[in-house]
MARVONU-935591 format. One line per 10 residues: number of its first residue (from 1); their letters; for each residue x, y, z of N, C-alpha, C. Coordinates in pm, 1 decimal. Layout:
<sites>
NUM> a> X/Y/Z/X/Y/Z/X/Y/Z ~ ... .
</sites>
This chain:
<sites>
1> xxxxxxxxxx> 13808.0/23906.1/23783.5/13670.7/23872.5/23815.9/13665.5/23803.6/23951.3 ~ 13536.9/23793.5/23998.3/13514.8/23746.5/24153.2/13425.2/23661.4/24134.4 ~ 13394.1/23562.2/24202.6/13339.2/23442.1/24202.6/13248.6/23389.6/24316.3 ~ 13120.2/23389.9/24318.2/13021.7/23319.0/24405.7/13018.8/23194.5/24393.7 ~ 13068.4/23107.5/24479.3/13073.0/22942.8/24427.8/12970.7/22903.9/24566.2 ~ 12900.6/22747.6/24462.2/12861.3/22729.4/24567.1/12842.0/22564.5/24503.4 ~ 12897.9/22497.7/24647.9/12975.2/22387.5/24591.0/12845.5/22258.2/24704.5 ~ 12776.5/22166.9/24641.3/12689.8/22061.4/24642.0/12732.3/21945.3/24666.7 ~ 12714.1/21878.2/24809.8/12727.0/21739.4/24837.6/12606.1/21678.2/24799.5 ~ 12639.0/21517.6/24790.5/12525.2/21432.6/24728.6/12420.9/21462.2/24800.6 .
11> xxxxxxxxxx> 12307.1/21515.1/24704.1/12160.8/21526.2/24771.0/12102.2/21400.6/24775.0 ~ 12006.8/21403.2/24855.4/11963.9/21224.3/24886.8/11865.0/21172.5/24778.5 ~ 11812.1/21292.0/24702.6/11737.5/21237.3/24592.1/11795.3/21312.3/24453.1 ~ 11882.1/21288.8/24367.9/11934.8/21398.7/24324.5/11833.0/21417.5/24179.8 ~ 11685.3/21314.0/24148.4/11607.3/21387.9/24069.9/11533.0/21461.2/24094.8 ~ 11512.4/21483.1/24218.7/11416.8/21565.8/24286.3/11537.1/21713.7/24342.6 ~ 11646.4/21732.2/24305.1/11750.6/21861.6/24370.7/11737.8/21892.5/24203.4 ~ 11766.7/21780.2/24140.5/11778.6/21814.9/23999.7/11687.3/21896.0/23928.8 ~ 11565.5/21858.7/23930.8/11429.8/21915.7/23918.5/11415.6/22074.3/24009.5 ~ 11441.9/22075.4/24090.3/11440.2/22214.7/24161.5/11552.0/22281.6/24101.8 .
21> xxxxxxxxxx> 11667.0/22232.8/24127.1/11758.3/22342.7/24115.2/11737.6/22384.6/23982.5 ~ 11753.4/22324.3/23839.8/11729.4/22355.2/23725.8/11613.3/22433.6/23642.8 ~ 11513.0/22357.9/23758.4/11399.8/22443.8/23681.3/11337.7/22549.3/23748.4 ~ 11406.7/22582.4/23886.5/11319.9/22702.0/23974.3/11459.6/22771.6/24010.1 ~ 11587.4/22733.7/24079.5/11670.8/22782.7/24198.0/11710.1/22853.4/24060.3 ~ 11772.7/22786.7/23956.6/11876.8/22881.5/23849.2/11805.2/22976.5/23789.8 ~ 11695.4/22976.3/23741.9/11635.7/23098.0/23704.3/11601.6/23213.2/23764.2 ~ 11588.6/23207.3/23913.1/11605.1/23322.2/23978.7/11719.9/23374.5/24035.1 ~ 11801.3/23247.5/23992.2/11964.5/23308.4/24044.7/12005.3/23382.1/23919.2 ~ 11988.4/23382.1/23816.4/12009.2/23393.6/23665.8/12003.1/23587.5/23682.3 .
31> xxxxxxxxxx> 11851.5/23591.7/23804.7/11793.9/23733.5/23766.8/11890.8/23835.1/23817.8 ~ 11987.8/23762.7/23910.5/12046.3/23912.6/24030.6/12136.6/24017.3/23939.0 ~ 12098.1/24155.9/23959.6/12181.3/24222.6/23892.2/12351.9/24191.3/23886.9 ~ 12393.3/24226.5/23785.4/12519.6/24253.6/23846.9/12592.8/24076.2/23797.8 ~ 12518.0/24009.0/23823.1/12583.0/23860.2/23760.3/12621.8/23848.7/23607.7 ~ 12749.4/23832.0/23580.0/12772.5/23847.9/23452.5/12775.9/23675.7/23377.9 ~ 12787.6/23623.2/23452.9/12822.4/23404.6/23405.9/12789.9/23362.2/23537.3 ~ 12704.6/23268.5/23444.6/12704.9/23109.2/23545.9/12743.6/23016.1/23501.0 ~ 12824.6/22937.6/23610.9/12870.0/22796.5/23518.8/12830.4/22692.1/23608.4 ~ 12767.2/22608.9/23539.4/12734.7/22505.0/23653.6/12796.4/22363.1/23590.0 .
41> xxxxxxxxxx> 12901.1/22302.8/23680.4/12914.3/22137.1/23688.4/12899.4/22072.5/23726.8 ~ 12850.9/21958.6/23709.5/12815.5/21823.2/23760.6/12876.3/21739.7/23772.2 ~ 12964.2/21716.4/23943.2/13044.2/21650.0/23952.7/13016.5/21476.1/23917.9 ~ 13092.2/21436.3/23843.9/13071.7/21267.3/23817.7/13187.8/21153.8/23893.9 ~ 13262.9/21218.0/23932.2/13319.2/21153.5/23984.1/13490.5/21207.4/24104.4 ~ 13562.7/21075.8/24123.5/13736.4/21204.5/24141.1/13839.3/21068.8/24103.7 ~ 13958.4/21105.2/24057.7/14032.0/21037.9/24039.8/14023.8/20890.9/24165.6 ~ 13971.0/20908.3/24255.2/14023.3/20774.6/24361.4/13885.6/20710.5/24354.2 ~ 13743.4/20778.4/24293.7/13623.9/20701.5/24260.6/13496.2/20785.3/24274.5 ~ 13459.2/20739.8/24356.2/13306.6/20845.6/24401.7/13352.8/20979.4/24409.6 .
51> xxxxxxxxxx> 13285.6/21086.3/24452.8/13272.0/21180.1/24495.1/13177.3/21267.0/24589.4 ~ 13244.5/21291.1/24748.9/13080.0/21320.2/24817.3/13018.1/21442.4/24747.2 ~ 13070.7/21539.8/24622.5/13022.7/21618.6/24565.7/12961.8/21610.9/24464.0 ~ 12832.1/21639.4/24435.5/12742.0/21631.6/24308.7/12774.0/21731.6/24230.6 ~ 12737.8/21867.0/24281.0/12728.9/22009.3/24185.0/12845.2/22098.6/24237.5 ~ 12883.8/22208.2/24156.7/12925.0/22320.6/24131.3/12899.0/22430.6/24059.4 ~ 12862.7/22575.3/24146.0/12823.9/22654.9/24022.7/12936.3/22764.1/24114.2 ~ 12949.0/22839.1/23931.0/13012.5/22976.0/23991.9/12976.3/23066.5/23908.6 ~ 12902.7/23219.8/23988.9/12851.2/23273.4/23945.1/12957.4/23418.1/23945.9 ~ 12966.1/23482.6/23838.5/13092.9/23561.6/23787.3/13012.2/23690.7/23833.0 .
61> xxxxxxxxxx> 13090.9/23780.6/23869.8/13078.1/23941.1/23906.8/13220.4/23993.3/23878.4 ~ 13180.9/24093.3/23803.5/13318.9/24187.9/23799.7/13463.6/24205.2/23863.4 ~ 13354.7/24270.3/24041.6/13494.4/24241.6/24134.2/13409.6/24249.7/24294.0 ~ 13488.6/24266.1/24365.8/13380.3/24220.4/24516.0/13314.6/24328.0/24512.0 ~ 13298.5/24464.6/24501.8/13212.3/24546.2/24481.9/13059.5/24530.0/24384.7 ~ 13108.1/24466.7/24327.4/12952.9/24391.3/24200.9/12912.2/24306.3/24308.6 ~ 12941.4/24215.8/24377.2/12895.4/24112.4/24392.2/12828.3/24173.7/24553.7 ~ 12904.2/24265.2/24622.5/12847.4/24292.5/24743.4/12734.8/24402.5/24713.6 ~ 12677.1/24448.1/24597.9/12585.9/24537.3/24591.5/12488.6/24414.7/24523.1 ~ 12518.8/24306.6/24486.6/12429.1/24172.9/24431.6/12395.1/24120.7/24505.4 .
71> xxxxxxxxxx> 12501.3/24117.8/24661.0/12424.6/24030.7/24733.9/12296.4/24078.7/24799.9 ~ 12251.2/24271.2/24830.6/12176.3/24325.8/24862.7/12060.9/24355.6/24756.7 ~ 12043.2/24309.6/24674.8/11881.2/24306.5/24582.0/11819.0/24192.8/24614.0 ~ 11684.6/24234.2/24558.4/11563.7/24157.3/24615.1/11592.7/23978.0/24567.2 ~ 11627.3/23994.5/24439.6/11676.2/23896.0/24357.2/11767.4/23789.9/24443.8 ~ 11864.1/23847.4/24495.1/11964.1/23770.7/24524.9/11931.8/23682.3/24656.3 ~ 11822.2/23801.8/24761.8/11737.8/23729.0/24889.3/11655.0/23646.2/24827.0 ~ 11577.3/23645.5/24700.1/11488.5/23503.3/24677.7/11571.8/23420.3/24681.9 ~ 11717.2/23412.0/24573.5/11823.7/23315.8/24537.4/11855.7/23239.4/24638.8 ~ 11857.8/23356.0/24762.6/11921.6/23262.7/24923.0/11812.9/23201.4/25021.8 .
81> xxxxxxxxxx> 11685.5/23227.0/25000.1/11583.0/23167.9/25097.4/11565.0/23040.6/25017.4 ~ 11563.1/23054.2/24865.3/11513.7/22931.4/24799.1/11598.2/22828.4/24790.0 ~ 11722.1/22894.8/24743.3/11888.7/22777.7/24823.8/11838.7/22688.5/24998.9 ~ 11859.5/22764.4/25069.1/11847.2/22733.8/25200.5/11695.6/22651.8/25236.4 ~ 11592.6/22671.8/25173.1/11442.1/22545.2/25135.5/11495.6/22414.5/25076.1 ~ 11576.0/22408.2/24939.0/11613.2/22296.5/24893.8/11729.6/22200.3/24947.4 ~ 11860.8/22313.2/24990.7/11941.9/22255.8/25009.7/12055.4/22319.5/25084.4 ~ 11998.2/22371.0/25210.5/12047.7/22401.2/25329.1/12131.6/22371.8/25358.9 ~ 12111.2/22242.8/25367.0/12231.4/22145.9/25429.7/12321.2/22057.8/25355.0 ~ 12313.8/22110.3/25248.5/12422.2/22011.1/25158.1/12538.4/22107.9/25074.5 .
91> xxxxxxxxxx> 12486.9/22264.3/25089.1/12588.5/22327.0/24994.6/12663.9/22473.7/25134.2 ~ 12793.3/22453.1/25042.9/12910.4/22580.7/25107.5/12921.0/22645.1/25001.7 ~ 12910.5/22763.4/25038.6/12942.6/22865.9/24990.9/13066.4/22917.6/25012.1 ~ 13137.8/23014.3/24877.1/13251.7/23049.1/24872.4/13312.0/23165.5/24799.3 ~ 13358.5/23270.3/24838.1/13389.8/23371.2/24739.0/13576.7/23362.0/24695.5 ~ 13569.0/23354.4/24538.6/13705.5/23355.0/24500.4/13680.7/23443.6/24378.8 ~ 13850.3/23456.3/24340.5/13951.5/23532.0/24275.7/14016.7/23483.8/24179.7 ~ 13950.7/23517.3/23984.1/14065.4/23456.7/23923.8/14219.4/23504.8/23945.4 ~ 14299.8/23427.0/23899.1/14401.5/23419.7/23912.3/14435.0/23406.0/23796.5 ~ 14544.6/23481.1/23721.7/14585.9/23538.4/23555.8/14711.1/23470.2/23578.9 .
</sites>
């Protein structure tokens, strides 16, 4: 499987990222064809204390072929204009590879 990650530094209000992302960003990320899992975590902390990271999600596709015909539906352009409105500047994006 192949992996859309997209990994969240502390937002400056995180009930107000919280409130968006949960109740608007994931449901239209939910819609893109071709997405088989989402997993989303909420970073709480790291072994040495804080963490400048809040969230993590990774969204599962088959293999890079699923995910590069996902990234071209209508679905997946709401997913990325509405990402880039809330939180432009706080999340990286990343494509990975389980590893068996």
């Amino acid at each position: 499987m192949v992996k859309l990650i997209a990994l969240y530094k502390q937002p400056k209000d995180r009930e107000a990222f919280d409130e968006h992302y949960f109740n608007v960003h994931s449901p239209i990320t939910a819609k893109i064809p071709g997405l088989r899992k989402m997993e989303v975590t909420k970073i709480v902390g790291s072994p040495t204390g804080e963490s400048k990271f809040y969230l993590l999600c990774e969204m599962y596709y088959d293999d890079h072929e699923s995910l590069k015909q996902a990234m071209k539906t209508d679905e997946s352009k709401a997913s990325g204009k509405d990402l880039m409105s809330f939180a432009g500047d706080i999340v990286t994006m990343m494509i990975g590879e389980e590893v068996e």
